[in-house]
C-alpha positions as CSV (number, residue, x, y, z in Angstrom):
1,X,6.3,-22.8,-6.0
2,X,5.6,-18.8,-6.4
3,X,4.2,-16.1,-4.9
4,X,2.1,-14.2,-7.6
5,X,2.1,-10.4,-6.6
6,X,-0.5,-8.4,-8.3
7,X,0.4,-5.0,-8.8
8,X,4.1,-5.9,-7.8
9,X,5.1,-2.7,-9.8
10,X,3.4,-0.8,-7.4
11,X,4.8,1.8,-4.7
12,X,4.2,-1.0,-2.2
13,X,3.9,-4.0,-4.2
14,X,7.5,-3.6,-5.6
15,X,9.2,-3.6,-2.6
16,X,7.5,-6.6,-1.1
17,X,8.5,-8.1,-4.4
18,X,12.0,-6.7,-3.6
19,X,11.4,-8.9,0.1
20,X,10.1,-11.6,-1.2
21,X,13.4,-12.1,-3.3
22,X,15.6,-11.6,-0.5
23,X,14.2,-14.2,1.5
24,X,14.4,-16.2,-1.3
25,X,11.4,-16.4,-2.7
26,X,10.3,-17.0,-6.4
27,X,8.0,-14.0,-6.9
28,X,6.0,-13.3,-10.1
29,X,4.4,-10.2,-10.6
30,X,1.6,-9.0,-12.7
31,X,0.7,-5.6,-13.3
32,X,-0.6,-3.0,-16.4
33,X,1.4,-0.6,-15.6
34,X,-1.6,2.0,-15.2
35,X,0.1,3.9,-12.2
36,X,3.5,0.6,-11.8
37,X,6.5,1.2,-13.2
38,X,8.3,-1.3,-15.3
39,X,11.5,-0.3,-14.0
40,X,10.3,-1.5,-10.1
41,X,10.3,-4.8,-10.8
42,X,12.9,-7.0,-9.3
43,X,15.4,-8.4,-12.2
44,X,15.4,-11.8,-10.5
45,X,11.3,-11.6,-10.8
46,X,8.9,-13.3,-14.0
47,X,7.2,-9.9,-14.9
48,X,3.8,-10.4,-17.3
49,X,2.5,-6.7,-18.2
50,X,-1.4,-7.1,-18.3
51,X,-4.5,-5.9,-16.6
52,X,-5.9,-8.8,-14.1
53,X,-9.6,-7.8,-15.4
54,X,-8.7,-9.9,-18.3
55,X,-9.7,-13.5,-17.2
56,X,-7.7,-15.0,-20.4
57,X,-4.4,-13.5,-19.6
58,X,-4.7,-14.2,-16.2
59,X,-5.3,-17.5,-16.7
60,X,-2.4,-17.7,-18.8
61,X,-0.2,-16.4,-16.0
62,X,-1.7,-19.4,-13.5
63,X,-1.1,-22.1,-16.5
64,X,2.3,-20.9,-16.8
65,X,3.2,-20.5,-13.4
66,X,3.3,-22.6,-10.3
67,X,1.3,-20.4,-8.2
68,X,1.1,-21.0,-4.1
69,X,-0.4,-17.9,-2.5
70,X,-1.5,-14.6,-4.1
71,X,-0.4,-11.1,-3.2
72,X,-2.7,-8.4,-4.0
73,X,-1.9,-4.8,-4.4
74,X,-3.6,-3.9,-7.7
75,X,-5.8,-1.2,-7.7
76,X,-7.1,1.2,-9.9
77,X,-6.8,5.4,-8.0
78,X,-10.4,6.2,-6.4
79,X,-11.1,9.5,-7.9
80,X,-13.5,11.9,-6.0
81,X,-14.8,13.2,-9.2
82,X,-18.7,12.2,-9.5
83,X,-18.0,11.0,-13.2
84,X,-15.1,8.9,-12.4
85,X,-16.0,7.0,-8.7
86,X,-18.4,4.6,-10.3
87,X,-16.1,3.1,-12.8
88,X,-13.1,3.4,-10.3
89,X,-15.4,1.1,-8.2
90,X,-16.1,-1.4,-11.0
91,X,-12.5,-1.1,-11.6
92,X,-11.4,-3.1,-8.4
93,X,-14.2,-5.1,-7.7
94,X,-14.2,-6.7,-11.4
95,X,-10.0,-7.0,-11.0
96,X,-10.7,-8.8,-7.4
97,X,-13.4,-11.0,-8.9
98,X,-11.5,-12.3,-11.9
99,X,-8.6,-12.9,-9.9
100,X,-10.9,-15.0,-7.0
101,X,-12.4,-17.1,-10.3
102,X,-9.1,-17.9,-11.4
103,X,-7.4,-18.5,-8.3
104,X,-10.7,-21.1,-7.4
105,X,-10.3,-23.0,-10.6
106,X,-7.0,-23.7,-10.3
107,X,-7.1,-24.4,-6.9
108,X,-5.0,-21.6,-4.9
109,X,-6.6,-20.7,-1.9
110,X,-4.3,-18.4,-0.2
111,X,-4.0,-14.7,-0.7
112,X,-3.0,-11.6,1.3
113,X,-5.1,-8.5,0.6
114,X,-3.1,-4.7,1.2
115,X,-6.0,-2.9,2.1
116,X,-6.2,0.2,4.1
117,X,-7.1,2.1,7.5
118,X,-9.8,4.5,6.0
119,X,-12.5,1.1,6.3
120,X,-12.3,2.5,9.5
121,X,-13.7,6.4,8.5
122,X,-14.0,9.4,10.7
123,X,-13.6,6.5,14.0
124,X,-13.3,8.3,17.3
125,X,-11.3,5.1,18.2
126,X,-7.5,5.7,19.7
127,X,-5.8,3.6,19.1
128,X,-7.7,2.0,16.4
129,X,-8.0,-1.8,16.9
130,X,-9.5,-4.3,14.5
131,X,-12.5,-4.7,16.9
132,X,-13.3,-1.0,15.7
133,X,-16.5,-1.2,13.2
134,X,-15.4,-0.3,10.0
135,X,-17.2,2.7,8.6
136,X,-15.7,4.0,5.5
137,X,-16.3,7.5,4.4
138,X,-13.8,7.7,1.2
139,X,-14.6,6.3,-1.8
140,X,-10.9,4.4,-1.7
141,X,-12.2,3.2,2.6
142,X,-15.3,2.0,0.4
143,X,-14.0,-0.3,-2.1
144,X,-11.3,-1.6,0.0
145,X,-13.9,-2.3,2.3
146,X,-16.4,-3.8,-0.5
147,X,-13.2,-6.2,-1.7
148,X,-12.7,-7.5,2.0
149,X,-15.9,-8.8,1.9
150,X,-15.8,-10.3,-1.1
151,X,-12.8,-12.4,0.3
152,X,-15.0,-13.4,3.7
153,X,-17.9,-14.1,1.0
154,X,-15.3,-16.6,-0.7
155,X,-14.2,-17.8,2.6
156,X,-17.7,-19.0,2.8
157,X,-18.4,-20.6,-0.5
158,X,-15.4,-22.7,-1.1
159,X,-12.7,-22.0,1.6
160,X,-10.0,-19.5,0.4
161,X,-7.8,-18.3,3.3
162,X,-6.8,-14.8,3.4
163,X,-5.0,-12.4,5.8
164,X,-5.7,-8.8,5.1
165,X,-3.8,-6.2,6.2
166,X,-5.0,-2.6,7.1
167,X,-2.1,-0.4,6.5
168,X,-1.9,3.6,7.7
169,X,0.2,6.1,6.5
170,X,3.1,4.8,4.3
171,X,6.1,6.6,3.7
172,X,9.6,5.3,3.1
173,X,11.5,4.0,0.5
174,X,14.4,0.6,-0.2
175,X,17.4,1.7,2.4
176,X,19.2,1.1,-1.4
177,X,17.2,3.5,-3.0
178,X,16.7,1.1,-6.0
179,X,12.9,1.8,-5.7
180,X,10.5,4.4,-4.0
181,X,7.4,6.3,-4.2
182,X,6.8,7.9,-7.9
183,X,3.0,8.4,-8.1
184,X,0.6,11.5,-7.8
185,X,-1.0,11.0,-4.4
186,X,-2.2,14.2,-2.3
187,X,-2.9,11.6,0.6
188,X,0.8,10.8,0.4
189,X,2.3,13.7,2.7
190,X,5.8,12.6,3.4
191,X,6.1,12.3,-0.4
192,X,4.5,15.6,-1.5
193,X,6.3,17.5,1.1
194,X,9.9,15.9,-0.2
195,X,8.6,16.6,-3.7
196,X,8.6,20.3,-2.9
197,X,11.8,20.2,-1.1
198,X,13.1,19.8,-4.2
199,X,11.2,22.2,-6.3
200,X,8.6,19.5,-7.8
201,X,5.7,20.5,-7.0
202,X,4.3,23.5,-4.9
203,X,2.9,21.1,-1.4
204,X,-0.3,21.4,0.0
205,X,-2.5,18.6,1.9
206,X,-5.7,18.6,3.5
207,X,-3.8,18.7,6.8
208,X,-1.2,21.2,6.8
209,X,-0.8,24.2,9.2
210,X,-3.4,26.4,7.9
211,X,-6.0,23.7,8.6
212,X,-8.6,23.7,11.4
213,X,-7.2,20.0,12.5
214,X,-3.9,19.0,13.6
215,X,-4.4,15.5,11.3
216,X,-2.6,13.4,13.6
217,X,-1.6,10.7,11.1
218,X,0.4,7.0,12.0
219,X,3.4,7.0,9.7
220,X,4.6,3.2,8.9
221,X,8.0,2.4,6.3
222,X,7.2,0.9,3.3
223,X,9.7,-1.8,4.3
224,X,7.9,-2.6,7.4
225,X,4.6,-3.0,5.3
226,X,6.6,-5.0,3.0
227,X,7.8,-7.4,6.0
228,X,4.5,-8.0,7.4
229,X,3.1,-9.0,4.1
230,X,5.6,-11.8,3.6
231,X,5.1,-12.8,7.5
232,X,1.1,-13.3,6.4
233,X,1.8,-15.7,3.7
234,X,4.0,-18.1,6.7
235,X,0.9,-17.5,8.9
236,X,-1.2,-19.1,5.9
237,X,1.6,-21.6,5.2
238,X,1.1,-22.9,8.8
239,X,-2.7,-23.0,8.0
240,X,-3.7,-20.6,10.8
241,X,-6.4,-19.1,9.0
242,X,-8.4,-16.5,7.9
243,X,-7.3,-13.1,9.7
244,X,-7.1,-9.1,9.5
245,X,-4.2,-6.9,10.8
246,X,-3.7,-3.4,11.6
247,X,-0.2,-2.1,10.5
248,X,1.4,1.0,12.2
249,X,3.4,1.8,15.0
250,X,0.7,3.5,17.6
251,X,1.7,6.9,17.0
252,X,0.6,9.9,15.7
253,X,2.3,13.1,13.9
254,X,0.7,16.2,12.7
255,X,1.7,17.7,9.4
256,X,3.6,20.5,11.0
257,X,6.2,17.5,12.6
258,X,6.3,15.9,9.4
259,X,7.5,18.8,7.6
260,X,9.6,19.6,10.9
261,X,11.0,16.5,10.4
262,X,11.6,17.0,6.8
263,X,13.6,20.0,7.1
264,X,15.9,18.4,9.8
265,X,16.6,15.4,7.2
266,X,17.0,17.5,4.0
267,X,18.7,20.4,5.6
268,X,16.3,22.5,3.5
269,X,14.9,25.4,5.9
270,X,12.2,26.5,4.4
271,X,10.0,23.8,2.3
272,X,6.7,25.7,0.3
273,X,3.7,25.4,1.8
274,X,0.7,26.1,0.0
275,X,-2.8,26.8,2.0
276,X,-5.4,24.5,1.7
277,X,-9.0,23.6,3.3
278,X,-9.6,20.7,5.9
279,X,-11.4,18.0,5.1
280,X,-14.7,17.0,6.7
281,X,-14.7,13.7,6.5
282,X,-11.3,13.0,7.8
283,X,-10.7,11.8,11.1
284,X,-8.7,14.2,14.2
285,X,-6.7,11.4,14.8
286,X,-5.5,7.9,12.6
287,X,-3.3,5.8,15.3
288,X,-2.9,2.1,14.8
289,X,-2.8,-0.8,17.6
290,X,-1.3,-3.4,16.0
291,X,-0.7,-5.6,18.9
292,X,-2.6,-8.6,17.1
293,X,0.6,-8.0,14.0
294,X,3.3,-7.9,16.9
295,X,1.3,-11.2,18.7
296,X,0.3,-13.4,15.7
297,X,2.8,-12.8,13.0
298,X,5.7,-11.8,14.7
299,X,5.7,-8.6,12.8
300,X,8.7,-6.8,14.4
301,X,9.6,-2.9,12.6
302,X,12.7,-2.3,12.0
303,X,12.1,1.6,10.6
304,X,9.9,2.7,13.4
305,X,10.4,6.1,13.7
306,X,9.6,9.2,11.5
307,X,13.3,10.7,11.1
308,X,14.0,6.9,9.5
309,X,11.2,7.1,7.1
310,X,11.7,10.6,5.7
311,X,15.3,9.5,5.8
312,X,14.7,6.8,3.4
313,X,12.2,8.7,1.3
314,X,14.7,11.6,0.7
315,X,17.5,9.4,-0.2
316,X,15.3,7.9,-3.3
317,X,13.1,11.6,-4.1
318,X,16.8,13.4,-3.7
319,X,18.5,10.7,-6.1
320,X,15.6,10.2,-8.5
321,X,14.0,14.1,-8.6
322,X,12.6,12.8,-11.7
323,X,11.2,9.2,-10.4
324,X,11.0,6.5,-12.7
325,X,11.2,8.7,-16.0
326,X,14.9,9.5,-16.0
327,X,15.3,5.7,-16.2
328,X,15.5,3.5,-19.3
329,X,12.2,1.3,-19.1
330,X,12.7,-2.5,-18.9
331,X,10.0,-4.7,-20.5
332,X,8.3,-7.2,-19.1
C-alpha cells in the first residue's frame, strides 16, 4: 500500500516524501504545482500534477492507487491583502473537503495534517503546550485552525483518525542538498536572511533588530518535521488514535542570533538588513513543549540546534542561488 502526500512538492512536503522513500515506503504525491516544484519530487515517487479541489482527478488518483494513510501539506499562501484572504480561505477549506469526501468513499481513514503554531496566536503561554487554547490571530493560524476542525468534525461523523502536527519555525534543508526551501515567505527568516547573504534579495522581517520585540522564535529542521510526520502514520498504524502534537525543540532565538548565526555559517560579515515595523499581532515569544512528540511518538531530533539548521539551509541556498529555476523541470 501507499502513502498519498498532498502537496509532496512542497518545501516540507518533499522532504517527507524524500523520508518516506528512505524508509522504504511507496509514496505518491499529488500536487499543482502552484507554489511545489516539479523538480522536488522524489524519482522513485508516482507524481500526478493536479489541484486536489478537483474531486474527478482526485478520485482518479485513489482508483489508481492503493492508498493507506493520507499526508497533507497542500495549501494555498494566506495573503493579508483584504481582496485576496477570502478566497485564500475557500482555497483550503474546499481542497481539505474534497480530499475528506474522497478519502470517506473509498474508505481511507487515516491522515496526518501539517498544520501550524500560529492556532495558538499572541499566547502568553511558555512553553506552549497543546493544552494552550488555540486563538489564532493570522489569517494562515485561522484556516489551519478551521481545517483541524473539520478533521475532529469527520472524526465524529464516520471515524477518520488523524494526528496533526503543530509545527514552529522551519528552517533547514536535505543534509544532500537535493531539495530545500525555494518559495517567497517573509515569515521564513532563516531563508530570507541566507537569501540576502547571497545578494537575492535585500532581508527584512517583522522581527529584526530595529523592531520593538526581540521575536523570540523556536527554530525546528525540516528533516526533523519530516521524521515526525512519518512516526504519526506508525502511531495510526498501531490504531492509537486521534491526536495533536507540538513540534520544536523548546527554545527560543531572536532575529539578531539568527542572523549571528548566519554569519558564523556563511563566513559572510556583514548580511543587509533592511528596517522594518513590528508586528502587533505577533507574539514576544513562540517556544514549543513537545514532550507529548518525545512521549507518544518517539519523535527523537537529530538537527536540534540552530548552527545545524542554518548549516543545512546554506549548503542548498549557496548551491542553488537560483532555487528550483536553474534546473531542468521533470514532469509528472
Amino acid at each position: 500500500m501507499s502513502i498519498l502526500v498532498v502537496g509532496g512538492a512542497g518545501y516540507i512536503g518533499s522532504h517527507a516524501v524524500y523520508t518516506l522513500i528512505e524508509k522504504n515506503e511507496k509514496a505518491v504525491v499529488v500536487d499543482s504545482l502552484a507554489t511545489g516544484h516539479a523538480e522536488a519530487v522524489h524519482p522513485e515517487a508516482v507524481f500526478y500534477k493536479g489541484d486536489i479541489r478537483d474531486r474527478h482527478f482526485l478520485r482518479q488518483v485513489f482508483e489508481n492507487e492503493d492508498i493507506e494513510t493520507v499526508m497533507h501539506f497542500a495549501a494555498s499562501p494566506i495573503s493579508t491583502q483584504s481582496n485576496r484572504v477570502f478566497s485564500s480561505f475557500n482555497e483550503n477549506i474546499a481542497g481539505m473537503e474534497t480530499l475528506l469526501d474522497v478519502m470517506k468513499e473509498f474508505a481511507v481513514k487515516q491522515i496526518v495534517f501539517a498544520s501550524s503554531a500560529t492556532v495558538y496566536g499572541s499566547t502568553k503561554d511558555v512553553p506552549i503546550t497543546e493544552e494552550s487554547k488555540p486563538q489564532p490571530v493570522h489569517p494562515h493560524g485561522k484556516v489551519k485552525w478551521l481545517m483541524e476542525n473539520m478533521l475532529m468534525e469527520a472524526e465524529k461523523a464516520y471515524g477518520l483518525n488523524y494526528v496533526i502536527l503543530r509545527s514552529f519555525n522551519v528552517g533547514g534543508a536535505h543534509p544532500s542538498a537535493a531539495i530545500g526551501e525555494d518559495r517567497t515567505d517573509d515569515s521564513h527568516l532563516i531563508s530570507n536572511v541566507l537569501c540576502a547573504s547571497i545578494g537575492q534579495n535585500s532581508f527584512g522581517t517583522k522581527h529584526d533588530r530595529t523592531a520593538g520585540t526581540p521575536g523570540i522564535r523556536d527554530y525546528v529542521h525540516v528533516q526533523d518535521l519530516a521524521e515526525a510526520h512519518v512516526l504519526a502514520i506508525n502511531h495510526l498504524r498501531q490504531g492509537k488514535g486521534s491526536r495533536t502534537f507540538n513540534l520544536g525543540y523548546g527554545e527560543g532565538y531572536s532575529a539578531e542570533q539568527v542572523i549571528q548565526a548566519a554569519q558564523y555559517v556563511t563566513g559572510i560579515g556583514l548580511i543587509p538588513v533592511t528596517p522594518s515595523a513590528d508586528s502587533t499581532d505577533a507574539p514576544d515569544a513562540l517556544i514549543a513543549s513537545s514532550s507529548r512528540a518525545r512521549k507518544e511518538l518517539g519523535w527523537t531530533p537529530k538537527h536540534n540546534s540552530l548552527i545545524a539548521i542554518i548549516r543545512d539551509a546554506w549548503n542548498w541556498h549557496s548551491a542553488n542561488p537560483y532555487g528550483y529555476s536553474q534546473h531542468k523541470v521533470r514532469q509528472g
